[in-house]
Predicted model as a PDB file, atoms N, CA, C, CB and O in Angstrom, pLDDT in the B-factor column:
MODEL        1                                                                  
ATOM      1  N   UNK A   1      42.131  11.340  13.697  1.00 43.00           N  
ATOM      2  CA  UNK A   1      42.182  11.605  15.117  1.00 43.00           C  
ATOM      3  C   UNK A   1      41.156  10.727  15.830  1.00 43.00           C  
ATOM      4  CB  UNK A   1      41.928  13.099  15.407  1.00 43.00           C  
ATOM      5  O   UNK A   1      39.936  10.821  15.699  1.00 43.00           O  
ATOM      6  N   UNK A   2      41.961   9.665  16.775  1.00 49.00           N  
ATOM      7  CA  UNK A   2      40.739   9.362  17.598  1.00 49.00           C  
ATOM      8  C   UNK A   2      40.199   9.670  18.719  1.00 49.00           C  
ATOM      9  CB  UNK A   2      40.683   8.484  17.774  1.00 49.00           C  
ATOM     10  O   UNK A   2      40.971  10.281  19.459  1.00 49.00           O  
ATOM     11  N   UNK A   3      38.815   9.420  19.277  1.00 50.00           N  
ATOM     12  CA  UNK A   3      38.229  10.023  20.416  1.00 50.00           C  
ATOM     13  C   UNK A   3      38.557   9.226  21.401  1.00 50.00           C  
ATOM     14  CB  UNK A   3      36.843  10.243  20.372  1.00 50.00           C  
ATOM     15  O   UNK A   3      38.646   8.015  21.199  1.00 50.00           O  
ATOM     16  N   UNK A   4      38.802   9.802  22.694  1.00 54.00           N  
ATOM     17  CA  UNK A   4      39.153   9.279  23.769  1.00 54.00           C  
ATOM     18  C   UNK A   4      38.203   9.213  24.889  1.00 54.00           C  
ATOM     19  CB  UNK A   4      40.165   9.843  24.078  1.00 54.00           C  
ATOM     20  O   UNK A   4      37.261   9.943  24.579  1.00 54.00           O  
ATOM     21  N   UNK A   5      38.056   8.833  25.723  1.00 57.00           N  
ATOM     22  CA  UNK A   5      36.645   8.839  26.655  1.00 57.00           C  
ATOM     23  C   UNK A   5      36.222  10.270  26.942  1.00 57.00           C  
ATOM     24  CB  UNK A   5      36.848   8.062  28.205  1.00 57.00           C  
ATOM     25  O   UNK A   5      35.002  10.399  26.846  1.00 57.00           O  
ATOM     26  N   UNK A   6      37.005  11.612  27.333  1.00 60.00           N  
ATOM     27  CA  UNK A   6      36.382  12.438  27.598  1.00 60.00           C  
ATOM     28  C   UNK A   6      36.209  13.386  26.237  1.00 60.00           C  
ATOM     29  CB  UNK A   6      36.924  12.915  28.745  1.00 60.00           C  
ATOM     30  O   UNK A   6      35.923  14.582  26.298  1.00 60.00           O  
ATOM     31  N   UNK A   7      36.425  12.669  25.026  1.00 68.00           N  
ATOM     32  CA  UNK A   7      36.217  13.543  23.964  1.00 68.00           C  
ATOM     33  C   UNK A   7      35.077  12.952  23.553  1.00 68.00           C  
ATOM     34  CB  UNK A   7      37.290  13.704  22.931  1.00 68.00           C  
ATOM     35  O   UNK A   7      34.883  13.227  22.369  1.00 68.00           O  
ATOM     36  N   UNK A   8      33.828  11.923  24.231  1.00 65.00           N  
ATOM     37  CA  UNK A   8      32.975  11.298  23.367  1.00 65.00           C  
ATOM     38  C   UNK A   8      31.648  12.026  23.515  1.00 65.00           C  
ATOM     39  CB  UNK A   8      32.895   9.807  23.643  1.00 65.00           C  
ATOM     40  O   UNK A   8      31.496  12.407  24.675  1.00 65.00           O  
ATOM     41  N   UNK A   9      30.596  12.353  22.675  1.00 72.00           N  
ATOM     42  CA  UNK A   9      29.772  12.838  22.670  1.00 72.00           C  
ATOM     43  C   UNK A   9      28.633  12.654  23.846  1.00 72.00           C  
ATOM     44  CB  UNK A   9      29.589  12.644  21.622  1.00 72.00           C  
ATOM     45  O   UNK A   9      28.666  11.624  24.519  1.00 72.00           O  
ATOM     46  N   UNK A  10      28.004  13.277  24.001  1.00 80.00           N  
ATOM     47  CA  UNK A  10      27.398  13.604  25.457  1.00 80.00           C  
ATOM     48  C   UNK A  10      25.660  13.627  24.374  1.00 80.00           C  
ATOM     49  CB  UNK A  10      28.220  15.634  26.548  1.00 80.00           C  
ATOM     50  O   UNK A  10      25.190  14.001  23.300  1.00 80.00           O  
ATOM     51  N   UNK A  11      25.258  12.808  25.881  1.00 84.00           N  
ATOM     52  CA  UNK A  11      23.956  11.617  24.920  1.00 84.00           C  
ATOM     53  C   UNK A  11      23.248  13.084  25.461  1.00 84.00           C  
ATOM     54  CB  UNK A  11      23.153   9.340  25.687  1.00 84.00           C  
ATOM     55  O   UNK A  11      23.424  13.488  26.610  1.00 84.00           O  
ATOM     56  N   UNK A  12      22.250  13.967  24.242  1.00 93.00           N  
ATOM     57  CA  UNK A  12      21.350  15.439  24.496  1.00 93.00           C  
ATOM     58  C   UNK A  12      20.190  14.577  24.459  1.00 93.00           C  
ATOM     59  CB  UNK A  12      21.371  16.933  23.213  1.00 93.00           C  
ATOM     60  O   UNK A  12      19.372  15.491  24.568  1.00 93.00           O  
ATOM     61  N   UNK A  13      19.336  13.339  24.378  1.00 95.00           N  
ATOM     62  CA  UNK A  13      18.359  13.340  24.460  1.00 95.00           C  
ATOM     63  C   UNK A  13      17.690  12.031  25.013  1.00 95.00           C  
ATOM     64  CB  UNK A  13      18.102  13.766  23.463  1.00 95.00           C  
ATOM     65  O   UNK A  13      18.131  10.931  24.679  1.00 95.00           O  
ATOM     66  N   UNK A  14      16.660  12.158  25.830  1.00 95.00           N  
ATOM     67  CA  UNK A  14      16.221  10.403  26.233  1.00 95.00           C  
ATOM     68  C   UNK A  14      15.136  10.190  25.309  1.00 95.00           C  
ATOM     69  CB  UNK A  14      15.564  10.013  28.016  1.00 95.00           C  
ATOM     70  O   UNK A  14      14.648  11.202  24.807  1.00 95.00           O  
ATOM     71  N   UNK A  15      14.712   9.183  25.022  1.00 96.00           N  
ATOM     72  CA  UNK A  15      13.743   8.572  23.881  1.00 96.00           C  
ATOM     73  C   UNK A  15      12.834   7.053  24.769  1.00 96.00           C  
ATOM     74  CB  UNK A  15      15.010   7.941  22.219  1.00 96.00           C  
ATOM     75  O   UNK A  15      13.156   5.865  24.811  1.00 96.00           O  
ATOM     76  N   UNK A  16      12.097   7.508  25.139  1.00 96.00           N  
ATOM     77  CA  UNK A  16      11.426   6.107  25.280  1.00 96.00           C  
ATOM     78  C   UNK A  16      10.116   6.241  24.698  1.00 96.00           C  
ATOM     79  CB  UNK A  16      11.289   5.574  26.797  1.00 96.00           C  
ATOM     80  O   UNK A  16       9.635   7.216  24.120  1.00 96.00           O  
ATOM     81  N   UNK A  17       9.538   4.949  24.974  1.00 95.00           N  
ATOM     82  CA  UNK A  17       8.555   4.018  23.896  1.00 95.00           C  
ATOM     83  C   UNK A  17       7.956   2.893  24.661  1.00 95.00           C  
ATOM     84  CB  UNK A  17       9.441   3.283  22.552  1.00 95.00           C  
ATOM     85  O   UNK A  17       8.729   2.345  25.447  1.00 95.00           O  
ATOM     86  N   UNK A  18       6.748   2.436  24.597  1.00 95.00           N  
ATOM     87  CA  UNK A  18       6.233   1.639  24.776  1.00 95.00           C  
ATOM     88  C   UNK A  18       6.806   0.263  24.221  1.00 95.00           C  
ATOM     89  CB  UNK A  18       5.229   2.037  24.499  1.00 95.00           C  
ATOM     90  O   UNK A  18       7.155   0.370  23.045  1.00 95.00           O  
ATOM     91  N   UNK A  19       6.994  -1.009  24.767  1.00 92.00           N  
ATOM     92  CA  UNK A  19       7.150  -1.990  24.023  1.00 92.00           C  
ATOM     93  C   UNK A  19       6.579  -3.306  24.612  1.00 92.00           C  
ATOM     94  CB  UNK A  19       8.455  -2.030  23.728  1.00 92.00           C  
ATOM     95  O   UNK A  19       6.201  -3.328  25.783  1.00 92.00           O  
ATOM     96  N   UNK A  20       6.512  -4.360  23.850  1.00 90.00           N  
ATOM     97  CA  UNK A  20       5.895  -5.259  24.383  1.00 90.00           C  
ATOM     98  C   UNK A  20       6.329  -6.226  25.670  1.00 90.00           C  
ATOM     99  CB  UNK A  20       5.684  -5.844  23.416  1.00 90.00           C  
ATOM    100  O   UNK A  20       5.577  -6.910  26.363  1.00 90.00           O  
ATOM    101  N   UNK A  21       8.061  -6.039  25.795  1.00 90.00           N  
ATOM    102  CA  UNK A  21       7.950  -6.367  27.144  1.00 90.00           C  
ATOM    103  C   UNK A  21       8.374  -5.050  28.340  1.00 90.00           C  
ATOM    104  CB  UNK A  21       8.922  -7.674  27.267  1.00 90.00           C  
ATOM    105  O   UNK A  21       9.431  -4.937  28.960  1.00 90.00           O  
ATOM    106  N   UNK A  22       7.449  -4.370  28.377  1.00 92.00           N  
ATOM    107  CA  UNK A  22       7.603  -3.247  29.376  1.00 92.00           C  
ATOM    108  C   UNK A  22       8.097  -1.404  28.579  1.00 92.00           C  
ATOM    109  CB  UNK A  22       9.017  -3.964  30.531  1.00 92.00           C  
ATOM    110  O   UNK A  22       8.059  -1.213  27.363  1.00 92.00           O  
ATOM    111  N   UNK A  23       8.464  -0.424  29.488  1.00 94.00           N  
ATOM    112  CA  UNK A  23       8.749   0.288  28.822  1.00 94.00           C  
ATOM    113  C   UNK A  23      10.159   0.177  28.340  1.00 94.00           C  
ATOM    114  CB  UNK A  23       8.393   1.220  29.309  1.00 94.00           C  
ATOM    115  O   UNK A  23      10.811  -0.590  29.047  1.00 94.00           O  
ATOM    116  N   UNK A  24      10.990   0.836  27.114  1.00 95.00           N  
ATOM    117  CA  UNK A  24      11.640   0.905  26.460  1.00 95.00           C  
ATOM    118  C   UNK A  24      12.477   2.576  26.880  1.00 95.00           C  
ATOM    119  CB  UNK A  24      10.903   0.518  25.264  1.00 95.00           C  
ATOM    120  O   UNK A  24      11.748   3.567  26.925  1.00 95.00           O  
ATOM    121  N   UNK A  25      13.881   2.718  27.136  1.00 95.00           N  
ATOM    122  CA  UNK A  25      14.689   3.908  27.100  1.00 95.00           C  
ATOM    123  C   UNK A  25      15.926   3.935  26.040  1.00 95.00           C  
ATOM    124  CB  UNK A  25      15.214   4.096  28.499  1.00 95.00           C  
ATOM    125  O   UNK A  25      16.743   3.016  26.113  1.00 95.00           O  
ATOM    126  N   UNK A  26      16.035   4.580  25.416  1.00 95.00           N  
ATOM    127  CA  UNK A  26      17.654   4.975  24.734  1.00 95.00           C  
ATOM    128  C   UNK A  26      18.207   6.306  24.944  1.00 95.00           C  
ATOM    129  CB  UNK A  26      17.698   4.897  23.104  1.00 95.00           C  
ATOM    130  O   UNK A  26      17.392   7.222  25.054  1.00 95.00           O  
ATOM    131  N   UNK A  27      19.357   6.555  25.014  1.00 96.00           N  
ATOM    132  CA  UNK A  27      19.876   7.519  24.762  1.00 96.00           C  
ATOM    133  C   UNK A  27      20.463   8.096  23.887  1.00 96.00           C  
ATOM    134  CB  UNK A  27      20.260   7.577  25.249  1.00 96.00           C  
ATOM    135  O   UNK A  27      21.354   7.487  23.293  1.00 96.00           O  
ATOM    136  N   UNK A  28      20.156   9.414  23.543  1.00 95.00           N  
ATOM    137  CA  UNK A  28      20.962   9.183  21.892  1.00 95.00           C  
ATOM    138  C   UNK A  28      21.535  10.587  21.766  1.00 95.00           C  
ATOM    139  CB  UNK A  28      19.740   8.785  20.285  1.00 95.00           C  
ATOM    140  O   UNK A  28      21.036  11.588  22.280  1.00 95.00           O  
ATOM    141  N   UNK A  29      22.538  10.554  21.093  1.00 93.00           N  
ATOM    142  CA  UNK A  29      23.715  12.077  20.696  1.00 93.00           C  
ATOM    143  C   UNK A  29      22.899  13.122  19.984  1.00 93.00           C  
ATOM    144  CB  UNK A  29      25.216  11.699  19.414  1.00 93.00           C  
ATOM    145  O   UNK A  29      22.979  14.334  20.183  1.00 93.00           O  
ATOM    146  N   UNK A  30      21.833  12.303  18.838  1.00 92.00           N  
ATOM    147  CA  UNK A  30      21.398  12.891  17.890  1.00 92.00           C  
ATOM    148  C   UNK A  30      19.953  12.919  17.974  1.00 92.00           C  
ATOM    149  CB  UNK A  30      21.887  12.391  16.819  1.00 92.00           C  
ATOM    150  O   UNK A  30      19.322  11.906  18.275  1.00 92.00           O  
ATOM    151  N   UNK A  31      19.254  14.317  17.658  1.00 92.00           N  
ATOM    152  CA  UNK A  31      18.056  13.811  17.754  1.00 92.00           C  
ATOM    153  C   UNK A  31      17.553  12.452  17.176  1.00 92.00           C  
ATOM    154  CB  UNK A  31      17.401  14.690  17.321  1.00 92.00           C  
ATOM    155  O   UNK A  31      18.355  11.865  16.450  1.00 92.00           O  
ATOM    156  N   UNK A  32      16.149  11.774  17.427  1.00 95.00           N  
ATOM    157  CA  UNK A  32      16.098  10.748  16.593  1.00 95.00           C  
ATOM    158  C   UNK A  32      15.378  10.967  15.478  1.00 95.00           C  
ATOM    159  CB  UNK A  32      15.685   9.731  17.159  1.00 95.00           C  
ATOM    160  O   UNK A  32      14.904  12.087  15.288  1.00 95.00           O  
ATOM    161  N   UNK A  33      15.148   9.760  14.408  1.00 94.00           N  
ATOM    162  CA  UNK A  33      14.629   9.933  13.260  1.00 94.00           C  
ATOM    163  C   UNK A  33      13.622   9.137  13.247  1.00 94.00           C  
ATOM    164  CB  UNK A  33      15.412   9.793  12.273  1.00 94.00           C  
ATOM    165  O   UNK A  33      13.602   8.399  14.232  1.00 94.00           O  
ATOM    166  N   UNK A  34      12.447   8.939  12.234  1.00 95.00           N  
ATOM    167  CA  UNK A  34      12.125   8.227  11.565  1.00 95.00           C  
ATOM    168  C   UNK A  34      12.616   7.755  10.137  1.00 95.00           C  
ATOM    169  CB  UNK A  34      11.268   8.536  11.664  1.00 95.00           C  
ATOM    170  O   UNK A  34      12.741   8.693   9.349  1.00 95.00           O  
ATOM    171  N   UNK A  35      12.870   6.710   9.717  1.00 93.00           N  
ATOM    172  CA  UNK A  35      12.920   6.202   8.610  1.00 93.00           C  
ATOM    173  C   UNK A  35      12.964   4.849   8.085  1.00 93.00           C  
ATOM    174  CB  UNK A  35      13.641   6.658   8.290  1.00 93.00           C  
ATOM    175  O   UNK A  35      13.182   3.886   8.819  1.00 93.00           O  
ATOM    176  N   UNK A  36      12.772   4.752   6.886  1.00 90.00           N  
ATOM    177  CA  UNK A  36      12.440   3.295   6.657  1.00 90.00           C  
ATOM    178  C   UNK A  36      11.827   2.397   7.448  1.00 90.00           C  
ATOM    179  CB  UNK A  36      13.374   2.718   6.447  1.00 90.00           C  
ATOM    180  O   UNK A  36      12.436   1.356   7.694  1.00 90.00           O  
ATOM    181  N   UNK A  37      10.521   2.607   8.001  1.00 95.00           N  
ATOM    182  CA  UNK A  37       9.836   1.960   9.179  1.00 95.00           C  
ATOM    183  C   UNK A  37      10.717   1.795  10.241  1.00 95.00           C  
ATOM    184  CB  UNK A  37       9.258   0.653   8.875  1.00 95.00           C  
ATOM    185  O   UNK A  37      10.389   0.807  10.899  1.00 95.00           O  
ATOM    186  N   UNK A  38      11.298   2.127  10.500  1.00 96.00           N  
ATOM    187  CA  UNK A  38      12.054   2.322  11.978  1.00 96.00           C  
ATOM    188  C   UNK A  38      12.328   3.521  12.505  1.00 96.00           C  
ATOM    189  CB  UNK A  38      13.308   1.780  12.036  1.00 96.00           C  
ATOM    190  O   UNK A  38      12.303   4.568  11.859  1.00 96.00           O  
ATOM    191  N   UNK A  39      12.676   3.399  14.019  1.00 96.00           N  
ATOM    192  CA  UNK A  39      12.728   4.707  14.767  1.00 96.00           C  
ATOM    193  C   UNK A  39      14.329   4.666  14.913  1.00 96.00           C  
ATOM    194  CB  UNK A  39      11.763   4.779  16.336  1.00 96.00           C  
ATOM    195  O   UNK A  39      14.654   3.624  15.481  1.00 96.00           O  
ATOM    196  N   UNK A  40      15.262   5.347  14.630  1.00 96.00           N  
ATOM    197  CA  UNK A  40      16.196   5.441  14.300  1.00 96.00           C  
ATOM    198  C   UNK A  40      16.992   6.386  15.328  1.00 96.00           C  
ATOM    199  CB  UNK A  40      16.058   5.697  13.086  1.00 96.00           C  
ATOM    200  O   UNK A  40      16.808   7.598  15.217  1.00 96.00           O  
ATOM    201  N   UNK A  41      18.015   5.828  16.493  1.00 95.00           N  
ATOM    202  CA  UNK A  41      18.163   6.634  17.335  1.00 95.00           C  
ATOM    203  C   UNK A  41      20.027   6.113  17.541  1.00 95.00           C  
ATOM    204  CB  UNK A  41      16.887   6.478  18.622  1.00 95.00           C  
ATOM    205  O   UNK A  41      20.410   4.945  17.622  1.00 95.00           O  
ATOM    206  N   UNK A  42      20.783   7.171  17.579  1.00 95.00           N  
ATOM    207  CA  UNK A  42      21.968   7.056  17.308  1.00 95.00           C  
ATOM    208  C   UNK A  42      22.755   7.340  18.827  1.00 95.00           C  
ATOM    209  CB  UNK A  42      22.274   8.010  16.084  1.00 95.00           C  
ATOM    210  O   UNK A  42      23.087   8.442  19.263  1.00 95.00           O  
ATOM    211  N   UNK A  43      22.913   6.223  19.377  1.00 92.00           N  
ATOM    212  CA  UNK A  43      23.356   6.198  20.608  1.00 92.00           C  
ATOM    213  C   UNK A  43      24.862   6.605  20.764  1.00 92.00           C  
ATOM    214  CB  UNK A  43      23.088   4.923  21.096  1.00 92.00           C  
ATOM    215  O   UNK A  43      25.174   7.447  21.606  1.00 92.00           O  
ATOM    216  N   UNK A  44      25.719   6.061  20.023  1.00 91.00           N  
ATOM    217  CA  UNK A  44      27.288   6.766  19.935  1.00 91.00           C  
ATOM    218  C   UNK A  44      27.160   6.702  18.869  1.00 91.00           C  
ATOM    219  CB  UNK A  44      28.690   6.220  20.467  1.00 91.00           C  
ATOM    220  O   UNK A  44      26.332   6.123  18.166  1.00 91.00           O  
ATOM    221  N   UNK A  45      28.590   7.744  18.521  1.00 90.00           N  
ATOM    222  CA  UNK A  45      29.632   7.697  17.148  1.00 90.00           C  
ATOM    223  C   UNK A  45      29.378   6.411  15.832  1.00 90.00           C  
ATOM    224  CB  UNK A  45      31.355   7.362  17.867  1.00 90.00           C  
ATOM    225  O   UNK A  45      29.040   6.235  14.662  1.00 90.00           O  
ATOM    226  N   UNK A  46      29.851   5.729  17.127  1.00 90.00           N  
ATOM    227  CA  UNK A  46      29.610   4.272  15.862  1.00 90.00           C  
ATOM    228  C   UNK A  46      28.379   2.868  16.060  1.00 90.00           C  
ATOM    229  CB  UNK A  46      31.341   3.269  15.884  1.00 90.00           C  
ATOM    230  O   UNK A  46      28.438   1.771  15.504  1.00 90.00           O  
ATOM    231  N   UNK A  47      27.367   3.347  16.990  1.00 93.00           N  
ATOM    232  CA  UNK A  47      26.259   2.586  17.145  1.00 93.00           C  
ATOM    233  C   UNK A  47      24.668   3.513  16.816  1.00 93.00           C  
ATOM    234  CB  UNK A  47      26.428   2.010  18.716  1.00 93.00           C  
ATOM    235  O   UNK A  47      24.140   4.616  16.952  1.00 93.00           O  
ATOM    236  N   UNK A  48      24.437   2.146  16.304  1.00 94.00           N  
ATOM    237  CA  UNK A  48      22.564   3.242  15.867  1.00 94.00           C  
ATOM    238  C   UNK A  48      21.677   2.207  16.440  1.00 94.00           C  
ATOM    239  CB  UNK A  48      21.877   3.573  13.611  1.00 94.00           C  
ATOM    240  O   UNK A  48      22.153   1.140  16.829  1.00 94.00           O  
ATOM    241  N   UNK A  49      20.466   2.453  16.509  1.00 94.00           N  
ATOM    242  CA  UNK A  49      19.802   1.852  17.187  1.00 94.00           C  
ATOM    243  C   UNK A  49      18.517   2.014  16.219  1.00 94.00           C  
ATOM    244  CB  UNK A  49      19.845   2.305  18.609  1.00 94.00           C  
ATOM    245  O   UNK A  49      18.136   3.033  15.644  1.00 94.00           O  
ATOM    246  N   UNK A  50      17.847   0.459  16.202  1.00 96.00           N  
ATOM    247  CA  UNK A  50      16.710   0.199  14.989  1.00 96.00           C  
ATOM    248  C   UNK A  50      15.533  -0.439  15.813  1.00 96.00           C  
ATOM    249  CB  UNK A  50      17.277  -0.983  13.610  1.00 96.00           C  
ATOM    250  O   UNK A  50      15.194  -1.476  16.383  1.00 96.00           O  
ATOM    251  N   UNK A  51      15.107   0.897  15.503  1.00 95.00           N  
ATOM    252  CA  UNK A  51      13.395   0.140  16.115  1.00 95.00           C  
ATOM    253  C   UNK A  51      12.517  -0.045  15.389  1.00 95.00           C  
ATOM    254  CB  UNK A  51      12.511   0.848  17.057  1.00 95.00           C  
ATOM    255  O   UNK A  51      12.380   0.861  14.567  1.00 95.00           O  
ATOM    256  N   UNK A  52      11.575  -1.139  15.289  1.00 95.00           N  
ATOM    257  CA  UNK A  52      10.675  -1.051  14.023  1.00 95.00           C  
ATOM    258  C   UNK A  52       9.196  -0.429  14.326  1.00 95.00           C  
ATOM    259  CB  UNK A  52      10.488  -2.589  13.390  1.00 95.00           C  
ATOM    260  O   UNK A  52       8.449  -1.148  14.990  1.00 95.00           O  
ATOM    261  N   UNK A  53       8.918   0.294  14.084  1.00 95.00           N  
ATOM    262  CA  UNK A  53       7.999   0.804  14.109  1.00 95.00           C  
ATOM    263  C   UNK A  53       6.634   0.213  14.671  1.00 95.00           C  
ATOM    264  CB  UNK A  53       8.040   1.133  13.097  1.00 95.00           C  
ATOM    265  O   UNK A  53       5.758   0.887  15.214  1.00 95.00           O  
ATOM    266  N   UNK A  54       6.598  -1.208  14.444  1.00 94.00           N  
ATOM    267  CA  UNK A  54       5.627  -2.100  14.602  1.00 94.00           C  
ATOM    268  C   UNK A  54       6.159  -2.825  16.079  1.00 94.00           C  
ATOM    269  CB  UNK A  54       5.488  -3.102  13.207  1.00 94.00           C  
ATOM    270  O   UNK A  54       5.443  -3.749  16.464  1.00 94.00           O  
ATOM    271  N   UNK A  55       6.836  -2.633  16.566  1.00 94.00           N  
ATOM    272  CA  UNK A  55       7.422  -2.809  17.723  1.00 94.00           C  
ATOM    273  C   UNK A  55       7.213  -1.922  18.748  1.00 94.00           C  
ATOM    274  CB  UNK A  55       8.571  -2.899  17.545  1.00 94.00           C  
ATOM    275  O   UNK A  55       7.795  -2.193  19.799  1.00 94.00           O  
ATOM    276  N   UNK A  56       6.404  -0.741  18.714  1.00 95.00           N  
ATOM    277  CA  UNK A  56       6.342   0.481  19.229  1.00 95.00           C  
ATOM    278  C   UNK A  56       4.709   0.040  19.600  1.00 95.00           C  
ATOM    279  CB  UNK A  56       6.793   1.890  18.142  1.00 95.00           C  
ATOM    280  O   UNK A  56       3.870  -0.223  18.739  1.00 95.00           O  
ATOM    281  N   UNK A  57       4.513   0.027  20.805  1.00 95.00           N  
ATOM    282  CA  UNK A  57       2.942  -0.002  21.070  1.00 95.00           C  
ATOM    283  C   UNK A  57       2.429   1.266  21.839  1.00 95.00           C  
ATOM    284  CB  UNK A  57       2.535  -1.329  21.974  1.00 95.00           C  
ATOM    285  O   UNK A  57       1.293   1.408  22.293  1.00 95.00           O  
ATOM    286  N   UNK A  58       3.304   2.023  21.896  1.00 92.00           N  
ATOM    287  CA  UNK A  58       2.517   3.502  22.364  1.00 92.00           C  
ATOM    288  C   UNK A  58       3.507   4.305  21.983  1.00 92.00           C  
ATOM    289  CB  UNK A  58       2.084   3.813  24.058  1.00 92.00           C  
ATOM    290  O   UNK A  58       4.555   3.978  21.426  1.00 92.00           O  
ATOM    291  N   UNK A  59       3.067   5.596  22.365  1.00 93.00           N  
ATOM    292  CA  UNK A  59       3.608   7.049  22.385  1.00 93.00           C  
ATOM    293  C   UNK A  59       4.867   6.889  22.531  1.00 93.00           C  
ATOM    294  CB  UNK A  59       3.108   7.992  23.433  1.00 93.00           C  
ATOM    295  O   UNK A  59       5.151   6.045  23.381  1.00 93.00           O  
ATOM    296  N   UNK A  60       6.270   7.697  21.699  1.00 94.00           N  
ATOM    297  CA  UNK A  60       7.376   8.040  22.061  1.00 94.00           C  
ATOM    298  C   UNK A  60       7.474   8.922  22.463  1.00 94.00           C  
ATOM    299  CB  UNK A  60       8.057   7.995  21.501  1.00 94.00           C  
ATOM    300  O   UNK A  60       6.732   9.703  21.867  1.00 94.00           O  
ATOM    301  N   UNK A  61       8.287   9.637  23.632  1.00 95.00           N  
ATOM    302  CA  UNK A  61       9.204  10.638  24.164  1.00 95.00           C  
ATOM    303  C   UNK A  61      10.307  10.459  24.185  1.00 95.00           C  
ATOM    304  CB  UNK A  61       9.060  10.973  25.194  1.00 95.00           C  
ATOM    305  O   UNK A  61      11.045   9.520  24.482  1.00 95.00           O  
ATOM    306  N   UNK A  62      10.489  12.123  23.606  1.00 94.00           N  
ATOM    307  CA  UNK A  62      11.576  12.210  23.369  1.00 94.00           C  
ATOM    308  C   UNK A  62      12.122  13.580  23.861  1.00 94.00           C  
ATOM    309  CB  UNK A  62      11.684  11.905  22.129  1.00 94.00           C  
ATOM    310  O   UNK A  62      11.811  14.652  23.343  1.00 94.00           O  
ATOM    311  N   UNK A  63      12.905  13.447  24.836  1.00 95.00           N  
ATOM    312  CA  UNK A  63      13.011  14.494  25.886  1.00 95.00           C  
ATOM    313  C   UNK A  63      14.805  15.017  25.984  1.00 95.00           C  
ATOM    314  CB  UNK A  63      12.363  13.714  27.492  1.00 95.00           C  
ATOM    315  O   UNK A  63      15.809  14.322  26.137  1.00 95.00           O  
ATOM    316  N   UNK A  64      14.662  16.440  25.830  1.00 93.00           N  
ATOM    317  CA  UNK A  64      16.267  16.829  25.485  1.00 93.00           C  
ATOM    318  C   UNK A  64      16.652  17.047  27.515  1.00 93.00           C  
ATOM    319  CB  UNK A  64      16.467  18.907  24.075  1.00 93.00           C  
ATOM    320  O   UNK A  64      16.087  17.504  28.509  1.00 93.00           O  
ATOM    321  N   UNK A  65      17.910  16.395  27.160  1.00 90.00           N  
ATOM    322  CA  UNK A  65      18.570  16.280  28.749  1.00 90.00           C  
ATOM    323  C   UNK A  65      19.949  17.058  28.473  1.00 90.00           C  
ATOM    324  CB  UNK A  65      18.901  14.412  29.410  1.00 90.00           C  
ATOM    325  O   UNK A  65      20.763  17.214  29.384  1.00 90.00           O  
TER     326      UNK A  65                                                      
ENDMDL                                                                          
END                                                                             
């Protein structure tokens, strides 16, 4: 079965981060993770999003919307 625009998951959380050029936002379905030195934040179904850890120059928030 495939998803159609109003069947697609609804982004529950904002995530930003410090980065080196300015601040940084994602949105993501799933809470996010850490792993494997990256901040791991799953924006749709079929996209993830890889942050490296060392790329992060301050504090993340991560705020349920």
């Amino acid at each position: 079965m495939q998803q159609g625009p109003d069947d697609a998951p609804r982004k529950s959380f904002r995530v930003t981060w410090a980065a080196a050029d300015g601040p940084a936002t994602a949105y993501a379905i799933n809470a996010p993770r850490v792993d494997e030195g990256a901040l791991i934040i799953k924006t749709d179904p079929a996209t993830v999003l890889w942050v490296p850890l060392g790329a992060i120059l301050g504090p993340v928030t991560i705020e349920a919307i």
